[in-house]
N, C-alpha and C positions, 0 to 999 in steps of 0.2 A: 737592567740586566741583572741576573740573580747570580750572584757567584759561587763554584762549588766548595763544600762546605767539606772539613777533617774531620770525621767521626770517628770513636772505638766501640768497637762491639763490646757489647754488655755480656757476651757468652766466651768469644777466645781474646779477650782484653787487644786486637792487633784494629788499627787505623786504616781506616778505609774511605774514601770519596764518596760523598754523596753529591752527584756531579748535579749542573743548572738543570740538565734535561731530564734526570730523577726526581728535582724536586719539582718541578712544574705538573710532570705526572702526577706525584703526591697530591699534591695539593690541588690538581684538577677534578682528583676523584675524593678529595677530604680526607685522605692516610696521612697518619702523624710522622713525625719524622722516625725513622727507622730507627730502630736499638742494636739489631745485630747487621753484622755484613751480611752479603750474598748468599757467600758458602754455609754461615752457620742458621741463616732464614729458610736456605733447602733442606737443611738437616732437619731441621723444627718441621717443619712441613712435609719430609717425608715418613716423619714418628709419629705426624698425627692418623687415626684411620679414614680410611677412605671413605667419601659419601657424605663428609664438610663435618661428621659431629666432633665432639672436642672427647666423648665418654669413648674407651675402646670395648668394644664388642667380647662379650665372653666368645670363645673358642668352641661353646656347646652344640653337639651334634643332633640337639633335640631328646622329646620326650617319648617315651612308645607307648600311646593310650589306646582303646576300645571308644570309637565312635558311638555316642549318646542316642543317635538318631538311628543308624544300619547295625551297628555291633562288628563293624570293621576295624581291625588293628589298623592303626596310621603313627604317624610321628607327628607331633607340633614341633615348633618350634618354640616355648614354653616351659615352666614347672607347673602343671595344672595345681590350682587350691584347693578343690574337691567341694566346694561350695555352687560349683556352678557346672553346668555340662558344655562338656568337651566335643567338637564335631570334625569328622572328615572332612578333607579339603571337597569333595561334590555335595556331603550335605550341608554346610558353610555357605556353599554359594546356592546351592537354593534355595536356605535361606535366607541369606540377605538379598537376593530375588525375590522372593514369594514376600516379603517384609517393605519393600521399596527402599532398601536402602539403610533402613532405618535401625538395623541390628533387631530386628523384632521385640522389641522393649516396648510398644505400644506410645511410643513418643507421637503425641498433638500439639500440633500448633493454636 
């Protein structure tokens, strides 16, 4: 029988239980043992951004370019480089339709 164990969080220095049925969990699923309590692993958790990456997302509302393909004003989502053409989200997709997929880059296997 595993006994529960006195921990201090590593973020508000205060002691906290990491009881038998936490750590069986832990270690059913291979999580190390915890550094912070409860309260301060929801804090973390909810600072991170959403959709699991660890980078946060610029705040940008996008680019306003001229479609390469119709000559449509559209926004990207992007800073274009100017080395390469720019497409509306319908000329986009029939491209990468009419390409099979493939980003029309002529990629063979």
């Amino acid at each position: 029988m595993i006994e529960d164990l006195q921990l201090t969080c590593s973020d508000c220095g205060q002691e906290f239980t990491f009881s038998s049925e936490d750590q069986a969990f832990f270690q059913e699923r291979g999580y190390s043992t915890p550094k912070r309590c409860k309260a301060c692993r929801q804090v973390k958790k909810d600072q991170q951004p959403s959709g699991g990456g660890y980078y946060p997302r610029s705040e940008s509302q996008g680019t306003t370019v001229t479609c390469s393909a119709c000559g449509k004003q559209t926004t990207v989502p992007f800073e274009p480089r100017g080395d390469r053409p720019v497409y509306c989200q319908d000329c986009f997709r029939s491209r990468k339709k009419d390409s099979g997929g493939r980003g029309g880059r002529g990629y063979r296997r």
